[in-house]
SEZAVEX-948844 format. One record per residue (C-alpha): x, y, z. Coordinates in steps of 0.2 Angstrom, whole numbers, padded with zeros to 4 digits, always signed. Layout:
N
XYZ...
//
This chain:
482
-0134+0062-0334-0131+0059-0316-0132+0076-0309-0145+0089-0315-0141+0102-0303-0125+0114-0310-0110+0118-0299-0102+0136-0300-0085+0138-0291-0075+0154-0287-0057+0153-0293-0042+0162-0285-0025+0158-0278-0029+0143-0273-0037+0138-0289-0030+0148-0304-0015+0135-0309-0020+0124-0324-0019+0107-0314-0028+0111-0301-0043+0120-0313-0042+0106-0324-0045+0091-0309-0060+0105-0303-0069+0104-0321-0064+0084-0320-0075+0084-0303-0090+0093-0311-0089+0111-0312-0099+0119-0325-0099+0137-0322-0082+0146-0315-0084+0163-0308-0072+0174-0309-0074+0187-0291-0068+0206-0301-0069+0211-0281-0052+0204-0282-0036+0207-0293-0033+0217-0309-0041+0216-0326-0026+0206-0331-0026+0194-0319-0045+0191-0327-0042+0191-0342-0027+0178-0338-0038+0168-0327-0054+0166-0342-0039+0160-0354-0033+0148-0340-0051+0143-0339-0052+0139-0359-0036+0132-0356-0043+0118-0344-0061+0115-0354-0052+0111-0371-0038+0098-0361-0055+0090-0352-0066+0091-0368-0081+0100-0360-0089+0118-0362-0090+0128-0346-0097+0144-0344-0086+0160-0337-0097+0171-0326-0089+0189-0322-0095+0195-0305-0094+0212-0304-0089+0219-0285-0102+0234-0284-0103+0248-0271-0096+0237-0257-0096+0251-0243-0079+0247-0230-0071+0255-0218-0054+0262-0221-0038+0254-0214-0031+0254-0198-0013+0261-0191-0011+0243-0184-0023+0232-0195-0036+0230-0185-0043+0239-0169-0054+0231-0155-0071+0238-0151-0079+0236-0133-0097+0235-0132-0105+0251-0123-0088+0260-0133-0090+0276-0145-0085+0275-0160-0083+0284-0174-0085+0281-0195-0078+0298-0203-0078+0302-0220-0065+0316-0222-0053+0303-0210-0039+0296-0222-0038+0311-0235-0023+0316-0229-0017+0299-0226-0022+0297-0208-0023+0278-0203-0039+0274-0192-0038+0269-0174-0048+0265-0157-0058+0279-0161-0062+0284-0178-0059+0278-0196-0060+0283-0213-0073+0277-0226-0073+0271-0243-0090+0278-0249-0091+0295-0245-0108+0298-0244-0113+0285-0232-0114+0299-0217-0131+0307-0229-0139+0289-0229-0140+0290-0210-0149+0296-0194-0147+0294-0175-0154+0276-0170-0151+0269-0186-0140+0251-0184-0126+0247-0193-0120+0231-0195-0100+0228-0200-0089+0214-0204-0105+0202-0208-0114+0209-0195-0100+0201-0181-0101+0220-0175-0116+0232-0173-0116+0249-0171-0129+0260-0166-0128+0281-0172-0131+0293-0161-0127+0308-0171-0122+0312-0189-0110+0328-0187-0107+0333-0205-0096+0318-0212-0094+0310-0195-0106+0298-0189-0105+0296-0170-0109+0278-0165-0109+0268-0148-0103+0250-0150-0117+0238-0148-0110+0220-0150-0092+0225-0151-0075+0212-0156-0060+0215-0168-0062+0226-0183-0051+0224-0197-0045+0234-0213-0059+0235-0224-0072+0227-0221-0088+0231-0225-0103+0239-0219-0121+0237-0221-0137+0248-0213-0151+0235-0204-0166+0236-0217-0157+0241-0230-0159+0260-0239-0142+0266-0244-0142+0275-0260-0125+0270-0267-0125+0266-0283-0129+0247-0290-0115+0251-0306-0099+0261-0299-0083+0265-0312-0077+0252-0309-0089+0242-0310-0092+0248-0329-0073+0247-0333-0074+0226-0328-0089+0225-0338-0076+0230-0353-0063+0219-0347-0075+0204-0346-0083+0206-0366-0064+0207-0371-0064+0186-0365-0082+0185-0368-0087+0183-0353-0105+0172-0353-0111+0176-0340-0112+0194-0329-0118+0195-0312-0120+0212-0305-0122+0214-0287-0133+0226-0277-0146+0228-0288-0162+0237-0280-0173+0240-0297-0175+0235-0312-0165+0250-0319-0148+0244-0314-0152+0231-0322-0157+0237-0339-0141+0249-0338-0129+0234-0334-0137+0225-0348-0133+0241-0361-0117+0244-0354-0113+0225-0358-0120+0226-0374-0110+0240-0381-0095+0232-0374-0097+0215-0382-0104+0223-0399-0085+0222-0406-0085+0203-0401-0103+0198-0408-0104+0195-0390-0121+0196-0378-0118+0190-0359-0133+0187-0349-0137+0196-0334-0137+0188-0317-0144+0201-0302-0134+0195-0285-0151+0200-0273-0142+0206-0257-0152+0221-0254-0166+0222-0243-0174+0236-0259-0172+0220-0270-0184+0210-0259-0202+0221-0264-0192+0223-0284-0190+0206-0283-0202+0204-0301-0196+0218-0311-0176+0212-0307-0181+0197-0314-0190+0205-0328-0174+0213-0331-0162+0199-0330-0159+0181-0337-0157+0175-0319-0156+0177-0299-0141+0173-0288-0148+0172-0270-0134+0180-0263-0136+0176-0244-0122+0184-0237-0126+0204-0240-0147+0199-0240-0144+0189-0223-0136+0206-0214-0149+0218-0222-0164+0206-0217-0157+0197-0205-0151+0178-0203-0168+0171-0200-0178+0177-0215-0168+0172-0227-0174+0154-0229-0192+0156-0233-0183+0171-0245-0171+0157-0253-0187+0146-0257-0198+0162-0264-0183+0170-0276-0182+0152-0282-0199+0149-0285-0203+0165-0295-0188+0164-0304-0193+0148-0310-0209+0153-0314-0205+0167-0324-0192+0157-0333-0176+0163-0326-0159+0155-0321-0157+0152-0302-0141+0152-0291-0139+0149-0274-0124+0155-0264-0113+0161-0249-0107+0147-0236-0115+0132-0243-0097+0122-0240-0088+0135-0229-0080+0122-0217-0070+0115-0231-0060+0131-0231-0048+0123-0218-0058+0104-0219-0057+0089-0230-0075+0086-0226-0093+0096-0224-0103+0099-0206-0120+0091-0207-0127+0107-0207-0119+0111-0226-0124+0094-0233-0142+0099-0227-0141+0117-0235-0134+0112-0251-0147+0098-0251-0163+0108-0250-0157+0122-0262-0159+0106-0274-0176+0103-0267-0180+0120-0269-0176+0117-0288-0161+0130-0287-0152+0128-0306-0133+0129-0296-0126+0130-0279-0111+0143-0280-0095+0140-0269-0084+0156-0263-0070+0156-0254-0070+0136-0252-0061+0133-0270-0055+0151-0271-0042+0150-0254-0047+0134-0246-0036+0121-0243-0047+0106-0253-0056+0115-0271-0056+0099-0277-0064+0090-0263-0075+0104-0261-0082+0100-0277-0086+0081-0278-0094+0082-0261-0106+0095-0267-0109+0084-0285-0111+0069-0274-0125+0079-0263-0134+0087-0277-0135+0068-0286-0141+0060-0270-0153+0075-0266-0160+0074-0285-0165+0056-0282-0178+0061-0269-0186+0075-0281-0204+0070-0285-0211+0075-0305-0225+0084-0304-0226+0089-0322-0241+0087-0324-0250+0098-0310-0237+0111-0319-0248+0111-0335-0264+0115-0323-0269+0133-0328-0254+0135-0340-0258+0147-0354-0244+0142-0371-0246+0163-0378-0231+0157-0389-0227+0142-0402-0211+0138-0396-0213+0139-0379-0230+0125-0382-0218+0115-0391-0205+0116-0376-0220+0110-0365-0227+0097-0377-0210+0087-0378-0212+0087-0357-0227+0082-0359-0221+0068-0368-0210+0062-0362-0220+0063-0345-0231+0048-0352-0219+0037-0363-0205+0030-0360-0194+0042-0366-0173+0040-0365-0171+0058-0370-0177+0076-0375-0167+0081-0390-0168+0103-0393-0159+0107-0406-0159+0125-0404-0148+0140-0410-0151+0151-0394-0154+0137-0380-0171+0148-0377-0181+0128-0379-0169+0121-0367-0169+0134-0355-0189+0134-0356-0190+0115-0354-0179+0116-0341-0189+0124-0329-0201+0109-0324-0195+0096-0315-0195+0078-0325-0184+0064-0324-0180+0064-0342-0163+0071-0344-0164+0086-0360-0151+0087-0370-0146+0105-0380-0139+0101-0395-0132+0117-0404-0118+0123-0417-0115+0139-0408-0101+0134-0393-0108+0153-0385-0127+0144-0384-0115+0127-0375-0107+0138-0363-0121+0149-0357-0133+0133-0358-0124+0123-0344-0130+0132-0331-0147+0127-0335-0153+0113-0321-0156+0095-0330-0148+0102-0347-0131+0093-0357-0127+0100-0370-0117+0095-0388-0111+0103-0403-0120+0099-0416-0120+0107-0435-0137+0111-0441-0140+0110-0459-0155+0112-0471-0158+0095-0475-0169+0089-0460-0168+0074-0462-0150+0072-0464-0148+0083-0446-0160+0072-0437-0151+0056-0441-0136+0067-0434-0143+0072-0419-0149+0051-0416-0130+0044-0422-0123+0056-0408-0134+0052-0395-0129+0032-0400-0110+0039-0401-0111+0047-0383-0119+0034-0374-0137+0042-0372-0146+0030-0381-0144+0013-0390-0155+0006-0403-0175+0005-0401-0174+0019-0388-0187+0032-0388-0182+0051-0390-0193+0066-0393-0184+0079-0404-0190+0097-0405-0183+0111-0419-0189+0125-0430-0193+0123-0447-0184+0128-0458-0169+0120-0453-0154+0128-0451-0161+0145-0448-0163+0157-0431-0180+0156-0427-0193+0150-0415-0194+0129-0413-0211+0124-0421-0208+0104-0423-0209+0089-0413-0205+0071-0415-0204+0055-0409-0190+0044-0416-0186+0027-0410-0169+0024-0411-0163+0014-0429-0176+0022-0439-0163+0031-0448-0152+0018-0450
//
C-alpha cells in the first residue's frame, strides 16, 4: 500500500455518469458520499447503484456514506434572486413572510425554520451565507427579528444561517432527515453521517432509526456525527461514545466558533477520536480552488497535508468532484499529497503502549501483532476478521507496517476502507485452520503483498470460522505452507 490515508469524494452532476465515477474509483476513491441535501430519494438510490456499478468494472470495494442534510436554517427566496444588503442597513428575517407566497426583498424575507425568532434576543449576531454577511438583532417582534446589517454584500435564495456561539435548538433529526435514513438502508448505505449533532442523544436515536430501517436488509450502518455545532465542541466525548466516528465538519463549526479556532479544534477531535477508537474524517474546502482549476493553492496542499499529520483516517472533498470542472484531477492530487505527507510521519508505537491498560483479549491481540511487527521485520499484518473490529483497533497507531483485513463478509470490506493504513480482501473463512491460513499466505503471494521468506503476523479467533473476539496470533514466514 502506497497510500494509508482514505479519500471520500462527494458525487453530483458533475460526477454521477459511470465513466467519470469509474476513472474517480481508478484514482483512488474509497469512500463516495452521497450529499441527501441535494436531489430526491431516486436520484440516491440511482447514484448508490451507479456506485456498485463502478466498484465491480474496477474490481475494488468502496464504501457508500449517506449524508443526511439536517436542520439547515436558510433564508427564503427572493422576488429577484438575490437582494444586496448595505452595511449600517435594517433588515429583516420574518417567519410568517412567504406563507402566502410572498417573495422576499430589500427589507424582509421569509425563513425556512420557523422557530429561529424564539432562539434569539437583541444583540445576539447572526451570521449568513458562511458568515460573508452578519447581522446584528435589535429586536425580536413576535416572528420578526429586526436586525441592522453589520458586514453587508449580496444575499441570495437560500442560504443558510447560523447564531455566533451556537445555541439554536432545532432539531439534529428532521422528517426528512428520518425519511433518507430509509432511502439509504434500501441501498445499504455503509456508512451514515448525521449532521448537527449536539449530544449524544441524537446520536443514539439516528443509530435506532437506522437500525430499524436496515433490519429487512440484515443491514447496520455506522454512525458518522458531522461536528459543526459550537454545543458539540463541550459533548465532544459522549458523541464519540455514541458514534463509530467523527467528520470535522469545518464549514458550519468554523461560523459557529469562528475561523481561527478551528485548527487546534481539527487536531483535538482527531486526537480523541483516535484515542477512543473511532473513525476520523476531515472536510470542507480542503481542494476548493479545483472547483474552476486544474491545480491546488499552496494553502490546500498544506491543509490537506497536516490533516494527515494530524493522523485524520480521510480527507473529504465537496463541491470539488461534486460540480467542479476537474473531479478526476481533484482526486490524484489529494492521493498524491496524502502519500508524500505519509512519508514524513514518525512511528511512535511504542511510547503508545506506555500506560496502555488491554481490559479485552482481542483488543491485546490487536496491539500484540503492532507490537510485533514494531520489532521485526514484518512485510504485513494479516486480521482475518469477521467484523473489521481487529483492523479498526490496529488501525489506530501509527506503524509503517501496512494491515491488511482479510474478510468473507463484502459489508466488513466496504465499511473497512475507510480505516487509515487498512486494504482489505475477500477471503472465505473455514474451520480447518490450517487450511485458511495457507489461504490467507497464497493470497497475499497472489496479490503482490508478499513473496516467499517474507515475515507476516496473522491474528484470528479461535475457533475458526465463527463470529467472535480474535484470541490468536502468529508468525509465519512465507513458504511454510508450501
Amino acid at each position: 500500500m502506497s497510500r494509508g490515508t482514505k479519500i471520500v469524494a462527494t458525487i453530483g452532476p458533475a460526477s454521477s455518469d459511470l465513466p467519470t465515477l469509474t476513472r474517480m474509483l481508478a484514482a483512488g476513491v474509497d469512500v463516495v458520499r452521497l450529499n441527501f441535501s441535494h436531489g430526491s430519494g431516486e436520484a440516491q438510490i440511482e447514484r448508490a447503484r451507479l456506485v456498485r456499478q463502478a466498484a465491480a468494472d474496477c474490481g475494488v470495494e468502496v464504501a457508500i456514506m449517506a449524508d443526511l442534510q439536517g436542520p439547515k436554517i436558510r433564508v427564503g427566496k427572493f422576488e429577484n434572486g438575490k437582494v444586496q444588503l448595505e452595511k449600517g442597513g435594517k433588515f429583516i428575517l420574518d417567519a410568517d413572510w412567504g406563507s402566502r407566497g410572498e417573495l422576499g426583498n430589500e427589507e424582509r424575507v421569509g425563513l425556512d425554520y420557523k422557530l429561529l425568532p424564539r432562539d434569539l434576543h437583541a444583540g445576539d449576531v447572526l451570521l449568513l451565507n458562511d458568515g460573508l454577511i452578519v447581522l446584528v438583532v435589535d429586536r425580536v417582534a413576535g416572528n420578526a427579528i429586526h436586525t441592522t446589517v453589520r458586514i453587508g454584500g449580496e444575499l441570495s435564495n437560500n442560504k443558510g444561517i447560523n447564531r455566533l456561539g451556537g445555541g439554536l435548538t432545532a432539531p439534529a433529526l428532521t422528517s426528512k432527515d428520518m425519511e433518507d435514513i430509509r432511502t439509504a438502508m434500501q441501498f445499504q448505505a455503509d456508512y451514515l453521517a448525521v449532521s448537527f449533532p449536539k449530544c449524544a442523544t441524537d446520536m443514539e436515536m439516528a443509530r435506532q432509526l437506522a437500525n430499524i430501517a436496515g433490519e429487512p436488509f440484515g443491514h447496520k450502518p455506522m454512525l458518522i456525527a458531522k461536528i459543526e455545532r459550537a454545543e458539540a465542541i463541550p459533548a465532544l466525548q459522549e458523541i464519540l461514545d455514541a458514534s463509530d466516528g467523527i467528520m470535522v465538519a469545518r464549514g458550519d463549526l468554523a461560523v459557529e466558533v469562528g475561523n481561527a479556532a478551528v485548527p487546534a479544534l481539527q487536531k483535538r477531535m482527531i486526537k480523541m477520536a483516535r484515542a477512543a477508537n473511532k473513525l476520523t474524517i476531515t472536510a470542507t474546502q480542503m481542494m476548493e480552488s479545483m472547483v474552476f482549476n486544474a491545480v491546488p493553492t499552496r494553502a490546500e496542499v498544506s491543509d490537506v497535508a497536516n490533516a494527515v499529520l494530524d493522523g485524520t483516517d480521510a480527507v473529504m472533498t465537496s463541491a470539488e468532484t461534486a460540480t467542479g470542472r476537474y473531479p478526476v484531477e481533484t482526486v490524484e492530487m489529494m492521493a498524491a499529497i496524502c502519500v508524500e505527507a505519509e512519508k514524513s510521519e514518525e512511528c511512535k508505537l511504542d511510547a503508545d503502549f506506555l500506560n496502555l491498560r488491554f481490559t479485552r483479549i482481542d483488543q491485546s491481540i490487536a496491539l500484540g501483532a503492532l507490537f510485533t511487527a514494531h520489532h521485526l521485520p514484518v512485510k504485513a499484518i494479516v486480521a482475518l476478521t469477521q467484523s473489521g473490529s481487529t483492523a479498526l483497533w490496529m488501525s489506530r497507531h501509527q506503524i509503517d507496517t501496512p494491515i491488511f483485513a482479510l474478510t468473507p463478509s463484502v459489508a466488513t470490506q466496504r465499511k473497512a476502507s475507510l480505516f487509515r493504513n487498512v486494504r482489505t480482501f475477500w477471503l472465505e473463512q473455514g474451520s480447518d485452520t490450517e487450511h485458511v491460513l495457507k489461504a490467507a499466505q497464497d493470497l497475499m503471494i497472489a496479490n503482490g503483498v508478499v513473496n516467499q521468506g517474507d515475515m507476516i503476523v496473522v491474528t484470528w479467533g479461535e475457533p475458526m470460522g465463527q463470529s467472535g473476539g480474535t484470541n490468536a496470533i502468529k508468525i509465519i514466514k512465507v513458504g511454510q505452507y508450501d
